[in-house]
LUMMIFI-316238 format. One record per residue (C-alpha): residue number from 1; residue in one letter; x, z, y. Coordinates in nm, 4 decimals. Layout:
vexvo, base, X, Z, Y
NUM, A, X, Z, Y
...
***
This chain:
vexvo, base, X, Z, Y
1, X, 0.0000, 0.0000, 0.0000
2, X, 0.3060, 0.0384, 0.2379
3, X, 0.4981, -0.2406, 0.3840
4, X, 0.8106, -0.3104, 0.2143
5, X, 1.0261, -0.5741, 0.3900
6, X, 1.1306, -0.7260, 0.7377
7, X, 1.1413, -1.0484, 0.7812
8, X, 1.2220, -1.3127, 1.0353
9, X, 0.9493, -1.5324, 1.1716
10, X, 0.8832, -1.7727, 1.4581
11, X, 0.6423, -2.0466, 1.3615
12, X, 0.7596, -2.3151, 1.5901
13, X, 1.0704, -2.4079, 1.2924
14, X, 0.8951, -2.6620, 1.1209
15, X, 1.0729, -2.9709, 0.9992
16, X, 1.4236, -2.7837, 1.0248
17, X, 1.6915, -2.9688, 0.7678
18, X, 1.6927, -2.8535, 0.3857
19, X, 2.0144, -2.8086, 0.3930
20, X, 2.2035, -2.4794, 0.4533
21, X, 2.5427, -2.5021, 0.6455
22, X, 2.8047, -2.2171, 0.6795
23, X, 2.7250, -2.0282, 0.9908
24, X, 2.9029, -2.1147, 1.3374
25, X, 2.7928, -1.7762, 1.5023
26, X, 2.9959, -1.4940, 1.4364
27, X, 3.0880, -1.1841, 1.5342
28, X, 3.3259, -0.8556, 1.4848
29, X, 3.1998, -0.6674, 1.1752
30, X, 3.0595, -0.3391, 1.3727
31, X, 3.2413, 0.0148, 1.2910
32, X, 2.9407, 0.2284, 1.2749
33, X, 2.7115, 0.3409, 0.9981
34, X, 2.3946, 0.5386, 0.9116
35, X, 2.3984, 0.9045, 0.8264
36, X, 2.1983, 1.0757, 0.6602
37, X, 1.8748, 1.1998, 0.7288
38, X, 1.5981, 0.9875, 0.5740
39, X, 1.4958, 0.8126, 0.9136
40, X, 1.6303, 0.4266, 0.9989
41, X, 1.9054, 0.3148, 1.0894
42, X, 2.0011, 0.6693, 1.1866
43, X, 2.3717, 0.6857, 1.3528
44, X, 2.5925, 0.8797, 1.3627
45, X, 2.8844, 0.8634, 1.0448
46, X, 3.1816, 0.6471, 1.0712
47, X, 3.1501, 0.3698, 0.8042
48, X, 3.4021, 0.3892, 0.5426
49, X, 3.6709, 0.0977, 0.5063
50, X, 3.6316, -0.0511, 0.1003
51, X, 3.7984, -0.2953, -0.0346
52, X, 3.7723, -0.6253, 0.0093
53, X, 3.6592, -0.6142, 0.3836
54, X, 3.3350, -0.3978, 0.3370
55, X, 3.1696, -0.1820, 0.5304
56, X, 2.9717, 0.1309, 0.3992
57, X, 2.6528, 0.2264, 0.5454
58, X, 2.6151, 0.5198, 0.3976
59, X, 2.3322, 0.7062, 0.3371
60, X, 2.2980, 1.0791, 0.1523
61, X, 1.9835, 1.0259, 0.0176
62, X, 2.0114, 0.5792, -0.0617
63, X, 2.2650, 0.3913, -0.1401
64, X, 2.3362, 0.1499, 0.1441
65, X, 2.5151, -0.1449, -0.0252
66, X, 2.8210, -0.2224, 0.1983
67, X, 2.8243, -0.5665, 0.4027
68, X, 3.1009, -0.7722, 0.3039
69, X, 3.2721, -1.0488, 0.5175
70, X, 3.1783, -1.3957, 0.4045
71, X, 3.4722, -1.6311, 0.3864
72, X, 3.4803, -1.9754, 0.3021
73, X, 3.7302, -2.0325, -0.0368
74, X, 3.9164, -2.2816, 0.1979
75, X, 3.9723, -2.0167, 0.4539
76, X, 4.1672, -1.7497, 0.2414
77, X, 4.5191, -1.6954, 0.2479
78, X, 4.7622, -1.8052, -0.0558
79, X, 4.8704, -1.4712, -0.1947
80, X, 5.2584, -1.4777, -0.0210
81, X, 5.0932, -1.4680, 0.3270
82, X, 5.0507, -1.1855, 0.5021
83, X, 4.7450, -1.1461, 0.6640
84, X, 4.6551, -1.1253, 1.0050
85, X, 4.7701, -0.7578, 1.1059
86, X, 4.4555, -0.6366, 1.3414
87, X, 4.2320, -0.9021, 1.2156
88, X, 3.9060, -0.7820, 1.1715
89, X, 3.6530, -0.8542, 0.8743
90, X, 3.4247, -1.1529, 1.0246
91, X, 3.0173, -1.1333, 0.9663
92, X, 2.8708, -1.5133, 0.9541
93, X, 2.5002, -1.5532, 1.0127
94, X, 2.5111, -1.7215, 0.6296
95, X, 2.6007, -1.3163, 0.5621
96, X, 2.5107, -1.3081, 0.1605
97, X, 2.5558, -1.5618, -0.1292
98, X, 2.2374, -1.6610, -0.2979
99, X, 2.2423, -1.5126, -0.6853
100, X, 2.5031, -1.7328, -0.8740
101, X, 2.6474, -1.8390, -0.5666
102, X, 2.4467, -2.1862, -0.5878
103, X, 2.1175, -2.2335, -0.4134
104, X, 1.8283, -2.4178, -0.6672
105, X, 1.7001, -2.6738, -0.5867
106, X, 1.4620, -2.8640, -0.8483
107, X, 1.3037, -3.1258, -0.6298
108, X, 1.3063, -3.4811, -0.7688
109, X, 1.5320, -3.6627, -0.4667
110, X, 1.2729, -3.9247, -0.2924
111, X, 1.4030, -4.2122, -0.4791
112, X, 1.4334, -4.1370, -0.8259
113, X, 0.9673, -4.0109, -0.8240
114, X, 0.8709, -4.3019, -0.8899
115, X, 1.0477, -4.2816, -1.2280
116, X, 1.0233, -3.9551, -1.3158
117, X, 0.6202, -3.9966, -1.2660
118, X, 0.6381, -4.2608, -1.4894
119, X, 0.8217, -4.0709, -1.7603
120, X, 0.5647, -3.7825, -1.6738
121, X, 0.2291, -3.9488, -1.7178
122, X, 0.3773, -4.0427, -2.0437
123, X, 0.4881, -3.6658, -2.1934
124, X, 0.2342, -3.3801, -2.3739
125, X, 0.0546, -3.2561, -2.0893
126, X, 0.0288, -2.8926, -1.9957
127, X, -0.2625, -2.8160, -1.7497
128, X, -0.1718, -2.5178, -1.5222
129, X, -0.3520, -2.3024, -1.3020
130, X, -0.3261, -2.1730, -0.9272
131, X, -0.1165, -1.8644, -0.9329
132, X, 0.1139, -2.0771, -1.1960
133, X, 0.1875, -2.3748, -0.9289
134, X, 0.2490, -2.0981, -0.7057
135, X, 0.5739, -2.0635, -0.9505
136, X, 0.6291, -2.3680, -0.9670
137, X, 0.6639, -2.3553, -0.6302
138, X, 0.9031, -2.0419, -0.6167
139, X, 1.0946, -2.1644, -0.9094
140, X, 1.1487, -2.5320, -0.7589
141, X, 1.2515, -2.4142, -0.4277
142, X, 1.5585, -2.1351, -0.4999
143, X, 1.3530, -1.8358, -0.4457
144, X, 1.4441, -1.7126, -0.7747
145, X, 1.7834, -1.8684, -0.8172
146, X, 1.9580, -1.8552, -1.0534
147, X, 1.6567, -1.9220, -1.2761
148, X, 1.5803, -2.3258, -1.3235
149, X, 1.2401, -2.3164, -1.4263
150, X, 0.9931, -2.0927, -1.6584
151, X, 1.1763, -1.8288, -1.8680
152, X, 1.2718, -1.8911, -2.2460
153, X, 1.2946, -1.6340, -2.4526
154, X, 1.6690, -1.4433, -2.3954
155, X, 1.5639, -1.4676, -2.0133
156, X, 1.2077, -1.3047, -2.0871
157, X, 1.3510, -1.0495, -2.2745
158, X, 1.6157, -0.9631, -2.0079
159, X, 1.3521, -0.9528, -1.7461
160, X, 1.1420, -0.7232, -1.9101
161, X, 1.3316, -0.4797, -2.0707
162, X, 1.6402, -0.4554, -1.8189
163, X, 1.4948, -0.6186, -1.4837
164, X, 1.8073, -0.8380, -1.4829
165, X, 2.0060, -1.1286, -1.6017
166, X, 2.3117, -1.1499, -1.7314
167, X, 2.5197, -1.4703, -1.6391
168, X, 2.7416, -1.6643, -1.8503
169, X, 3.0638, -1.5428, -1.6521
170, X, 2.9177, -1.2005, -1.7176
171, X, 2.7775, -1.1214, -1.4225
172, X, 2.4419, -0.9368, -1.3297
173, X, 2.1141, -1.1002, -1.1312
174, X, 1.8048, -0.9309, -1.0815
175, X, 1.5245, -1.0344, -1.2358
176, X, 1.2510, -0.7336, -1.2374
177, X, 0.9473, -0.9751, -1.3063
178, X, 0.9224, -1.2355, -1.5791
179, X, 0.8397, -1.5416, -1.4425
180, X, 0.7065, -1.7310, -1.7403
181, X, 0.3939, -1.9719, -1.8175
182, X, 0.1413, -1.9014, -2.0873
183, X, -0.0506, -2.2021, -2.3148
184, X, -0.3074, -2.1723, -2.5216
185, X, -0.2915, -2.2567, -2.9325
186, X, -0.4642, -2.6114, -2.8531
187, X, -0.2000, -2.6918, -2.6360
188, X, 0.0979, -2.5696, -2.8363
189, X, -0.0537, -2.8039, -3.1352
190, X, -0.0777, -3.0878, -2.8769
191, X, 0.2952, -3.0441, -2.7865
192, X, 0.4135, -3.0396, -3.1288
193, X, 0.7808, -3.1412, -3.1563
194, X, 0.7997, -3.3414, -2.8583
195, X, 1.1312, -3.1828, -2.6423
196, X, 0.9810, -3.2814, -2.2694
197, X, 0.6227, -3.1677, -2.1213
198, X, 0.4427, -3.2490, -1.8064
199, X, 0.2766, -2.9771, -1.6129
200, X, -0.0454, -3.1306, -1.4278
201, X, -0.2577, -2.9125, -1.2030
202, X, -0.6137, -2.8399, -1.2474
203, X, -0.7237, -3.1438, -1.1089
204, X, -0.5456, -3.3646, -1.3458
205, X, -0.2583, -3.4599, -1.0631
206, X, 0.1780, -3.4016, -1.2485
207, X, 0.3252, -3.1469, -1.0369
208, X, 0.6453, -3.1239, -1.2698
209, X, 0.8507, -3.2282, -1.5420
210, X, 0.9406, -2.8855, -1.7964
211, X, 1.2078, -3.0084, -2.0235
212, X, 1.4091, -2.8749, -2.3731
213, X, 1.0734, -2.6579, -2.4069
214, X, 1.0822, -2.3499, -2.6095
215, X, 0.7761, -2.1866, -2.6926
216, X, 0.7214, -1.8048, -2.8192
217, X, 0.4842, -1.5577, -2.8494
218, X, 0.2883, -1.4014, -2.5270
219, X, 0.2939, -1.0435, -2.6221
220, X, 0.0403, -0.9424, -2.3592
221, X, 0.0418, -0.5539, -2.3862
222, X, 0.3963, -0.5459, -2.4380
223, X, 0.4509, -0.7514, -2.0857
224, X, 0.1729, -0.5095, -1.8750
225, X, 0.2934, -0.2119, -1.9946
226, X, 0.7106, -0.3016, -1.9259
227, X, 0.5919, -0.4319, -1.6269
228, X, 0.3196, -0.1875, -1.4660
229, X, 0.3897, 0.1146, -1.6493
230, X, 0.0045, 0.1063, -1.7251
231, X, -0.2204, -0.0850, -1.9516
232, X, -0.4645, 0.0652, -1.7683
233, X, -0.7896, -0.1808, -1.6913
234, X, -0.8258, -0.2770, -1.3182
235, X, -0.4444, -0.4446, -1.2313
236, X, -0.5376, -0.7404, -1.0349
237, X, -0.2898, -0.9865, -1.1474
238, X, -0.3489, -0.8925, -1.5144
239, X, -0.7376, -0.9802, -1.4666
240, X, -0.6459, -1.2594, -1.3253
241, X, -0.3463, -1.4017, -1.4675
242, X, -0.2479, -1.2642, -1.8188
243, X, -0.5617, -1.1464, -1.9698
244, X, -0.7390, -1.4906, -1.9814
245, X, -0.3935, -1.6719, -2.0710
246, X, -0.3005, -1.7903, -2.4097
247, X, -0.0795, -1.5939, -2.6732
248, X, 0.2016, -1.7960, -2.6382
249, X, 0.4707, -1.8847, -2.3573
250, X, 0.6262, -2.1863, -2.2837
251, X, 1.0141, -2.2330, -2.1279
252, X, 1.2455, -2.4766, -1.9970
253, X, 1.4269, -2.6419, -1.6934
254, X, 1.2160, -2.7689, -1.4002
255, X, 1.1934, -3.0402, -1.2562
256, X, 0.9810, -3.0521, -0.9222
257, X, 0.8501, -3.4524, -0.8472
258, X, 0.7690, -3.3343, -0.4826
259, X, 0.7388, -3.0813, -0.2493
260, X, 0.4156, -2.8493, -0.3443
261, X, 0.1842, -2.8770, -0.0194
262, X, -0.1591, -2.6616, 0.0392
263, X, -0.2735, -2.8245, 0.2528
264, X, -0.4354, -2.5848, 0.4404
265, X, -0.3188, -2.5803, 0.7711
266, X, -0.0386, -2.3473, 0.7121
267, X, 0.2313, -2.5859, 0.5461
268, X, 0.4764, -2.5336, 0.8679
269, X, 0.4742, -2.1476, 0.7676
270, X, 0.6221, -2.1873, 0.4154
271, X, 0.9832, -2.2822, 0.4694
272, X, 1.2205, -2.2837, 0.1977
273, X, 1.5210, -2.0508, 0.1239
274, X, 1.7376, -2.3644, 0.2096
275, X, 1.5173, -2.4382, 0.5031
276, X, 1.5637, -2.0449, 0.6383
277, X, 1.9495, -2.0640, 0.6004
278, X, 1.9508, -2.2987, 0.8111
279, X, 1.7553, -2.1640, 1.0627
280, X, 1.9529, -1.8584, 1.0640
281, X, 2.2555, -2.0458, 1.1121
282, X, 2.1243, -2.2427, 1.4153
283, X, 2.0328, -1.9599, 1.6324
284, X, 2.3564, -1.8119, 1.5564
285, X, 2.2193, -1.4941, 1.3351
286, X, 2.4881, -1.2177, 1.2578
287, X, 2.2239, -1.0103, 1.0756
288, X, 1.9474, -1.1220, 0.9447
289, X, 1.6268, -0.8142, 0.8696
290, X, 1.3414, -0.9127, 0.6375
291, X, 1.0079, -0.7422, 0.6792
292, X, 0.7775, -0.8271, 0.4142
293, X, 0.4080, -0.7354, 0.4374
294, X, 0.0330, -0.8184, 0.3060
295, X, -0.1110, -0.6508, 0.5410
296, X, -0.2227, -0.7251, 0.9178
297, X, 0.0775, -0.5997, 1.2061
298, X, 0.0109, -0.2647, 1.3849
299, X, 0.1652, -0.1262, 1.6371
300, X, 0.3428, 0.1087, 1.3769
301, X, 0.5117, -0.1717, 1.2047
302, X, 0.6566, -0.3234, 1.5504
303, X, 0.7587, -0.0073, 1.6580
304, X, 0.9583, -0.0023, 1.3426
305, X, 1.0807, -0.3730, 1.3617
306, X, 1.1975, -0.3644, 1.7367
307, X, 1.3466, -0.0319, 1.6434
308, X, 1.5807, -0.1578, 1.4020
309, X, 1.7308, -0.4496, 1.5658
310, X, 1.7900, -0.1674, 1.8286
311, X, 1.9748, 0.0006, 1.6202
312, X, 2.1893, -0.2716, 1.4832
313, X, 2.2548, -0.4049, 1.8783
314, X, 2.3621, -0.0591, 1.9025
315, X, 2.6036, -0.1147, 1.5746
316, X, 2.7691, -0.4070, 1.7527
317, X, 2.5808, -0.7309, 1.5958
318, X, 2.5161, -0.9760, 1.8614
319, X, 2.2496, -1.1440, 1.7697
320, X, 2.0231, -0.9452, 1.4521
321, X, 1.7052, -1.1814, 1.3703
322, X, 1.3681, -1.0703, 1.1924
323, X, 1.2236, -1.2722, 0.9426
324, X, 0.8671, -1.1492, 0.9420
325, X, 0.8301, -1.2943, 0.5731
326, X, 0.3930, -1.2083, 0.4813
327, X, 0.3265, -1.2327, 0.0862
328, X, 0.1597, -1.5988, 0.0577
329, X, 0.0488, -1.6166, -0.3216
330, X, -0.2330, -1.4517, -0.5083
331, X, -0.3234, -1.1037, -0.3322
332, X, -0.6394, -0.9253, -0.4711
333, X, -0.9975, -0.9799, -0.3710
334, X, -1.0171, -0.6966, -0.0151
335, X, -0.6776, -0.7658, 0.0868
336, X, -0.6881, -1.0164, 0.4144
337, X, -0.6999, -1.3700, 0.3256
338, X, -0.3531, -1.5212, 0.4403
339, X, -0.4673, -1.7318, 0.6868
340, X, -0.6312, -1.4927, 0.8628
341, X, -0.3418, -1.2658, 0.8684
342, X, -0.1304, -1.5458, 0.9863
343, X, -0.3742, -1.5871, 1.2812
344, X, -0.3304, -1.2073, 1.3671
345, X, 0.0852, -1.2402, 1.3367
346, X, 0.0700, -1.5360, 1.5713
347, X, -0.1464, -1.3156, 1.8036
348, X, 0.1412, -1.0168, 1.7584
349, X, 0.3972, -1.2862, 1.9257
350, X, 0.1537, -1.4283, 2.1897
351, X, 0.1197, -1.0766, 2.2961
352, X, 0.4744, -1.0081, 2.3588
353, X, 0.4572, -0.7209, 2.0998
354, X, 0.7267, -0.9024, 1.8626
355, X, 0.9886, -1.1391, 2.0792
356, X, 0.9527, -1.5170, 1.9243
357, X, 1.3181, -1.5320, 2.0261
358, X, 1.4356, -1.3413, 1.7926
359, X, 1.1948, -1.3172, 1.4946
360, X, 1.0816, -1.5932, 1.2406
361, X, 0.7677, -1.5779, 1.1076
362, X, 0.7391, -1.7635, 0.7212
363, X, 0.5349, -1.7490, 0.4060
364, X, 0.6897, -1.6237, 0.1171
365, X, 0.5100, -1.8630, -0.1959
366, X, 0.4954, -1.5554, -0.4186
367, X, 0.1762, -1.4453, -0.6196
368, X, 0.1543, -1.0156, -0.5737
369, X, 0.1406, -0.7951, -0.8710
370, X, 0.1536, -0.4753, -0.7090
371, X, 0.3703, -0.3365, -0.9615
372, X, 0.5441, -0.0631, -0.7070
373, X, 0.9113, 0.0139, -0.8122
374, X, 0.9174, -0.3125, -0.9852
375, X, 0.8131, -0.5610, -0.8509
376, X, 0.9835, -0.4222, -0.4768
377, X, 1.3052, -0.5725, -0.6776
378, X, 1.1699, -0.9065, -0.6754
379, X, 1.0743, -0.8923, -0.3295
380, X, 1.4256, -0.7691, -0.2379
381, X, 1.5707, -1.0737, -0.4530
382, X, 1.4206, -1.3008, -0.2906
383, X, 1.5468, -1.2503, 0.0166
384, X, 1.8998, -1.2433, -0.0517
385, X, 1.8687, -1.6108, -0.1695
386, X, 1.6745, -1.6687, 0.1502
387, X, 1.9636, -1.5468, 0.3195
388, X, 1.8464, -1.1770, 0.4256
389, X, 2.0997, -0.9650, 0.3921
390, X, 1.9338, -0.6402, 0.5399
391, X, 1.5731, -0.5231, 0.3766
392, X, 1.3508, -0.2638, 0.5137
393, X, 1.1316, -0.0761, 0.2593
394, X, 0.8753, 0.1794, 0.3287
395, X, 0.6764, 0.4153, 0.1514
396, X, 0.4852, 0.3060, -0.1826
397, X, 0.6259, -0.1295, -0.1393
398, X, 0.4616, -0.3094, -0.3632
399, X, 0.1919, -0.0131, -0.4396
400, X, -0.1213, 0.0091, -0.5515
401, X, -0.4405, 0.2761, -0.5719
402, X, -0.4501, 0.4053, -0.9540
403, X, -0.7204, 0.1740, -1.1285
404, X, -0.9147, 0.4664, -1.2678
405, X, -0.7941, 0.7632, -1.0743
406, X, -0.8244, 0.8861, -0.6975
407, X, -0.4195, 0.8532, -0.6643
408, X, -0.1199, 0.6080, -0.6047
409, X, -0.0661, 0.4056, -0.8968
410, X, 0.3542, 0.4564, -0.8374
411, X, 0.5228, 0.7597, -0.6783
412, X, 0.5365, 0.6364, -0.3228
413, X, 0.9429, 0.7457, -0.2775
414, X, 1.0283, 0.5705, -0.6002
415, X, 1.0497, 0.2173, -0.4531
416, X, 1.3101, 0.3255, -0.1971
417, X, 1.4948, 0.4931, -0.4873
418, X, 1.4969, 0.2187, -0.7047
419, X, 1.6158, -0.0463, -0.4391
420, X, 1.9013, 0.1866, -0.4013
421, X, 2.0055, 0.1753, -0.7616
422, X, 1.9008, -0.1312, -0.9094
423, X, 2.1262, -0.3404, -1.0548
424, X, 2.2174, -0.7008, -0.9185
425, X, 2.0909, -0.5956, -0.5405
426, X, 2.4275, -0.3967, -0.4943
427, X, 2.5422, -0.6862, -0.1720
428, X, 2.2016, -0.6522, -0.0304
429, X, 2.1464, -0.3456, 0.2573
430, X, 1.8496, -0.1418, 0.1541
431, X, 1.6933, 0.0729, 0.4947
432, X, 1.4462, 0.2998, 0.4088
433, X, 1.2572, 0.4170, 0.7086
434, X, 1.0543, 0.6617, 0.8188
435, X, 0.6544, 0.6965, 0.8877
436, X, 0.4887, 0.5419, 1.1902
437, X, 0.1750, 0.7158, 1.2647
438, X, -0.0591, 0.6915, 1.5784
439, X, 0.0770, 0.9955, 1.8506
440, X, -0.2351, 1.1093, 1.9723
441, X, -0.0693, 1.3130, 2.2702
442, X, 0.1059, 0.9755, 2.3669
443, X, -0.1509, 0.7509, 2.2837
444, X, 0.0958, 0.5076, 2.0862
445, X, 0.2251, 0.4557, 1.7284
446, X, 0.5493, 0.6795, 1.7088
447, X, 0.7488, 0.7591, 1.4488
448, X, 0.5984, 1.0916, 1.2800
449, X, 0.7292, 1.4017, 1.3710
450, X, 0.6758, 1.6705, 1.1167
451, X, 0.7043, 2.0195, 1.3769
452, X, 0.4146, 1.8687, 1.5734
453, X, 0.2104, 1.6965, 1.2379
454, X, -0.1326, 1.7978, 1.4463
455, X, -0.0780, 1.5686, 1.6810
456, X, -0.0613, 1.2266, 1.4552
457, X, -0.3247, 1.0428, 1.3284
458, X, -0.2753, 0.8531, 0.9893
459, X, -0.4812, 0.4895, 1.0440
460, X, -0.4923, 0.3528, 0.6431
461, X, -0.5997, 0.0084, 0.5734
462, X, -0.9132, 0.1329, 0.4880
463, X, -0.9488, 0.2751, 0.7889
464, X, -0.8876, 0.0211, 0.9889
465, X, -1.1117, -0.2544, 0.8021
466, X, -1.3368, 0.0122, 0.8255
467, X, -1.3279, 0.0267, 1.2080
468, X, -1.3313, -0.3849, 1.1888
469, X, -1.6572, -0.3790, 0.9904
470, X, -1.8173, -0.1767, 1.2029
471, X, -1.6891, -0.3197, 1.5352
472, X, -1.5236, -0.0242, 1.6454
473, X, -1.2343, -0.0176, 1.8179
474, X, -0.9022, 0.1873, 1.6791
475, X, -0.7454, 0.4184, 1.9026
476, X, -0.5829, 0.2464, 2.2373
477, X, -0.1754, 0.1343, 2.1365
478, X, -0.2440, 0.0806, 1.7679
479, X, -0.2963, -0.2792, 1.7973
480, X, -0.2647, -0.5343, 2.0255
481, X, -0.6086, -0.6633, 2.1163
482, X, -0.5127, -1.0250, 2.0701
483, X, -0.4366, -0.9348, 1.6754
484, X, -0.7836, -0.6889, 1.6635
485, X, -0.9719, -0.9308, 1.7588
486, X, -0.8938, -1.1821, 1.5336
487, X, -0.9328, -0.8694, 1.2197
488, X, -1.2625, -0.8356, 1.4065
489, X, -1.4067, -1.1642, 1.3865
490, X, -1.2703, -1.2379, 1.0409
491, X, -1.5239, -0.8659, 0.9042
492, X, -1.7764, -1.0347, 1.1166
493, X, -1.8316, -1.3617, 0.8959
494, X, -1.7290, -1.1531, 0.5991
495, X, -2.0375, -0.9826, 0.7147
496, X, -2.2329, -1.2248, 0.7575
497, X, -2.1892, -1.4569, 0.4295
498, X, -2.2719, -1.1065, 0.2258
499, X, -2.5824, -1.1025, 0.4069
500, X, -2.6371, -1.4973, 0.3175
501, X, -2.5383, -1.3938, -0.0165
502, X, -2.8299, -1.1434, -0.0427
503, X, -3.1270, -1.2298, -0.2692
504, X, -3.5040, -1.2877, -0.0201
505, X, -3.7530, -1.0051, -0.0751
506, X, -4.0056, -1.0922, -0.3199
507, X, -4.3770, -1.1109, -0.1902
508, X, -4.6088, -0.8642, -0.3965
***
């Protein structure tokens, strides 16, 4: 239910190149770090020196993996030469190497389509559904580099029972959610031997190519309960997307015959990792800060994002960006439809309350699971091949109410935690931060102070579509009005198709 990431976002980058260059900007690596405390971004503790040219932001309670200089091969020194005596480490806006150093990138070029359609119309056909072509699209576009297309079985098993994969020069990913496609017995038999399939999406249309196939056995409870912790009834992406799928799971390499377009008005919002590199590297980025979120922007959450490229301006980066990176796949049935939250971001930059100069504002393809601890790993992946190399996570990321019970589904610290030990995120800098409530002494969001608790006012989600239902207005400073009143009008047709919805009296 909390926010878990920052993320840079502007809207007006459309059409940028899809290709990521090394960074021009840079900048002296800054000498400060956090202490500890449990706020954001707190100062105060020299950052330790560790090898290799890192810097430690260390934190008591988290682990803040160091920031490492990012130097070209070409650039380093043959091992006689000395090296520069006061030189220090340089921070380029390209700060963090996507996972096994290579970017994906499974779209068919432009002129080799045509064939490959060909070949397509003429494979075993598997049909696929909505949230799968949404993995298609992640998968195709680098978002979960390493990986090359739906999980065979080694890669399954790493995923779910060690959130990670293990490279063949022995190094670890992360990899906390299987990303894998289920079939059905009809369509296994239709496949038969054949080594190639083409997936085709529910209207009939081939998306992509999947090719040296391997198919095994969908374990279903097996997958919720590694996964959620709970086979509970009530997890939205298991209604939605596992328990009607067939018993068996289908992997191989990708192969992406175009560009995956909704066509829904918000196209210009979903730039790729590729596509965000090289944004970053244009403005000149020496930090880049990913926010992600489901939810509509408050007050709360800007205070939070403004105060944290504060704090690293106050570090000694020049020029710290914020992706502003919203959840674009499946979300459940009463979250905010993603258009309608993109309306309300847009609104939180026309209002001044977020600079456009220095954020970005992009979808990020994947479907939600709210899986908590988990799935927050995924999130943070995902930004480190988008070229993130700061993440902000709150309390409860990826969180969920308890399906049955009046309670969080996850321990709402545990996410934090678990960024901070996970395995394969170690070059990525986790900030936990602390609680924004609404100070009713100053009438603003503020961060919460404890020795006056009184005096704050939590505002939940349910709250505040409560107070858009009914019209009401939330407390002066939580939101801008621009961003209200597009919340506003969105309950108010909500509203108003229920009531359409609603069966005429019967005369008696």
């Amino acid at each position: 239910m909390g926010l878990t990431a920052l993320l840079l976002s502007s809207g007006a980058v459309a059409g940028i190149a899809a290709t990521s260059s090394a960074s021009q900007g840079v900048c002296s690596a800054p000498a400060a770090g956090w202490g500890s405390g449990g706020g954001l971004l707190r100062l105060g503790r020299p950052a330790a020196a560790q090898p290799g040219g890192a810097l430690s932001l260390g934190n008591s309670l988290y682990r803040s993996n160091s920031v490492r200089a990012y130097v070209p091969m070409a650039a380093v020194a043959p091992p006689a030469a000395a090296p520069p005596a006061a030189a220090p480490p340089v921070v380029r806006s390209s700060l963090i190497e996507p996972d096994g150093g290579t970017l994906v990138d499974l779209v068919v070029p432009p002129a080799e389509r045509e064939a490959r359609r060909a070949e397509a119309a003429a494979l075993p056909r598997v049909r696929i559904g909505e949230i799968d072509l949404e993995w298609v699209d992640v998968i195709g576009n680098g978002w979960a580099s390493p990986l090359r297309g739906f999980m065979r079985e080694e890669e399954y098993l790493q995923s779910l029972h060690f959130n990670s994969l293990r490279l063949e020069d022995g190094s670890i990913v992360n990899m906390s959610l299987p990303i894998v496609l289920a079939i059905d017995d009809a369509t296994k038999e239709a496949i038969g031997e054949s080594p190639d399939v083409a997936l085709a999406g529910q209207g009939g249309d081939l998306v992509a190519i999947l090719r040296r196939v391997q198919i095994f056995k969908h374990n279903k409870e097996e997958r919720i309960a590694r996964t959620w912790g709970t086979t509970a009834p009530g997890l939205p992406y298991v209604e939605k997307a596992i328990d009607p799928a067939g018993d068996w799971l289908i992997g191989g390499d990708l192969e992406l015959l175009e560009p995956i377009k909704y066509n829904d008005g918000l196209d210009h919002y979903r730039l790729t990792p590729a596509e965000l590199r090289a944004e970053f590297d244009r403005r000149g980025a020496d930090a880049v800060f990913a926010f992600q979120l489901r939810n509509p922007v408050h007050n709360g959450h800007a205070l939070l994002m403004n105060d944290t490229r504060r704090r690293l301006l106050d570090l000694g980066f020049k020029n710290p960006l914020l992706l502003l990176h919203p959840l674009g796949g499946f979300t459940k049935p009463d979250d905010v439809p993603l258009d309608v939250r993109m309306e309300q971001h847009k609104k939180v930059l026309e209002d001044g309350v977020l600079d456009p100069e220095t954020t970005i504002v992009a979808i990020f393809p994947s479907p939600m699971h709210y899986a908590g601890p988990t799935e927050v790993q995924w999130h943070a992946k995902a930004r480190i091949n988008a070229g993130a190399n700061f993440y902000i996570v709150g309390r409860d990321p990826a969180g969920m109410g308890h399906p049955l019970e009046k309670r969080d589904l996850y321990d709402p610290d545990h996410g934090k935690k678990v960024l901070s030990m996970a395995p394969g995120l170690e070059k990525l800098n986790i900030l936990p931060f602390k609680v924004a409530a609404y100070d009713t002494e100053q009438g603003k969001m503020a961060f919460f102070d404890p020795s006056r608790a009184k005096d704050f006012l939590f505002i939940s989600g349910t709250k505040m579509r409560a107070y858009a239902r009914s019209g009401e207005s939330p407390p002066s400073g939580f939101m801008c009005p621009g961003g209200w009143e597009v919340l506003v009008n969105y309950f108010k047709s909500l509203q108003a198709k229920e009531a359409d919805q609603q069966p005429a009296p019967v005369a008696v």
